[in-house]
C-alpha positions, 0 to 999 in steps of 0.5 A, a space after each residue: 766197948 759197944 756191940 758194934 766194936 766187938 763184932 768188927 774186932 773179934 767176932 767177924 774174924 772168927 767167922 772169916 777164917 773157916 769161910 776162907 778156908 772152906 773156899 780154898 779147899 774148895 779151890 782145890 782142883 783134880 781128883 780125890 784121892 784116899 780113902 781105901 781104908 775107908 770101904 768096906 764090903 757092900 757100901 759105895 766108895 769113892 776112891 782116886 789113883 792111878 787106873 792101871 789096865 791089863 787086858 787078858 783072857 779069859 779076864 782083863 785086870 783093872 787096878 787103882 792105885 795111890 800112895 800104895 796102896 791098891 783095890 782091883 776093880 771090876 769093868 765089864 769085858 767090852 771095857 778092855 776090847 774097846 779101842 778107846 780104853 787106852 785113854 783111861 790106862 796110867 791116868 789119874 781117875 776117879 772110881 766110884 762104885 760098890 765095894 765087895 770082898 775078894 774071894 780067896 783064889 787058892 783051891 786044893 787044886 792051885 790058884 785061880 787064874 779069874 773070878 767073876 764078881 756079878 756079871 764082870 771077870 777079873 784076874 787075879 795076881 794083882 792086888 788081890 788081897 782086900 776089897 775090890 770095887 764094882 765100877 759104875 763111873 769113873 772119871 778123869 782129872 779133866 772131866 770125862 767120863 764112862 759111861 760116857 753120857 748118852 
């Protein structure tokens, strides 16, 4: 069997099929999804689910959610004041941020009703366990964006 023979009849198919199959996963459009075990406290995460949306005072709660599971995020305050949020309420998002440590909200005294994590409130009684994410983008299943581009 010549060089030639050989490439045409073994080798060349071995070489196809992780092409093929990296361009079908390639193909594959939407949101990723995952990947919450995957953070931990102080690296940057990306993680796709649902967006959930609670307005509240003193604090807003923001949730992510996929088969699941969940992680809080925190958006600043003029997020869930802004008219235009409800766009983002109940659709599937892509979220990508620094992950932190949620504190523990039971004192002496009871339960805290919000933290703040940096500059951003968040409330509690949602997805409070585990770490929460410090959103510096989202985007939707169709490409838009926020912070939107100047």
């Amino acid at each position: 069997m010549h060089l030639k023979d050989l490439m045409r009849d073994h080798i060349r198919p071995l070489l196809t099929a992780p092409a093929v199959a990296l361009l079908l996963a390639g193909c594959a459009h939407g949101v990723v999804r995952g990947g919450f075990d995957a953070c931990s406290a102080g690296a940057t995460c990306t993680l796709g689910g649902k967006l959930q949306l609670f307005p509240g005072e003193p604090a807003g709660a923001a949730i992510l959610t996929d088969n699941g599971q969940c992680t809080k995020l925190a958006l600043p305050d003029a997020f869930y004041t802004d008219p235009l949020r409800q766009q983002w309420h109940d659709r599937i998002v892509e979220v990508q941020g620094r992950a932190f440590a949620q504190p523990n909200t039971e004192t002496e005294l009871g339960v805290l009703s919000w933290f703040s994590e940096k500059d951003r409130k968040l409330a509690t009684g949602m997805c409070d366990q585990g770490l929460g994410i410090y959103v510096d983008t989202l985007r939707s299943a169709s490409g838009q964006t926020w912070p939107g581009s100047p």
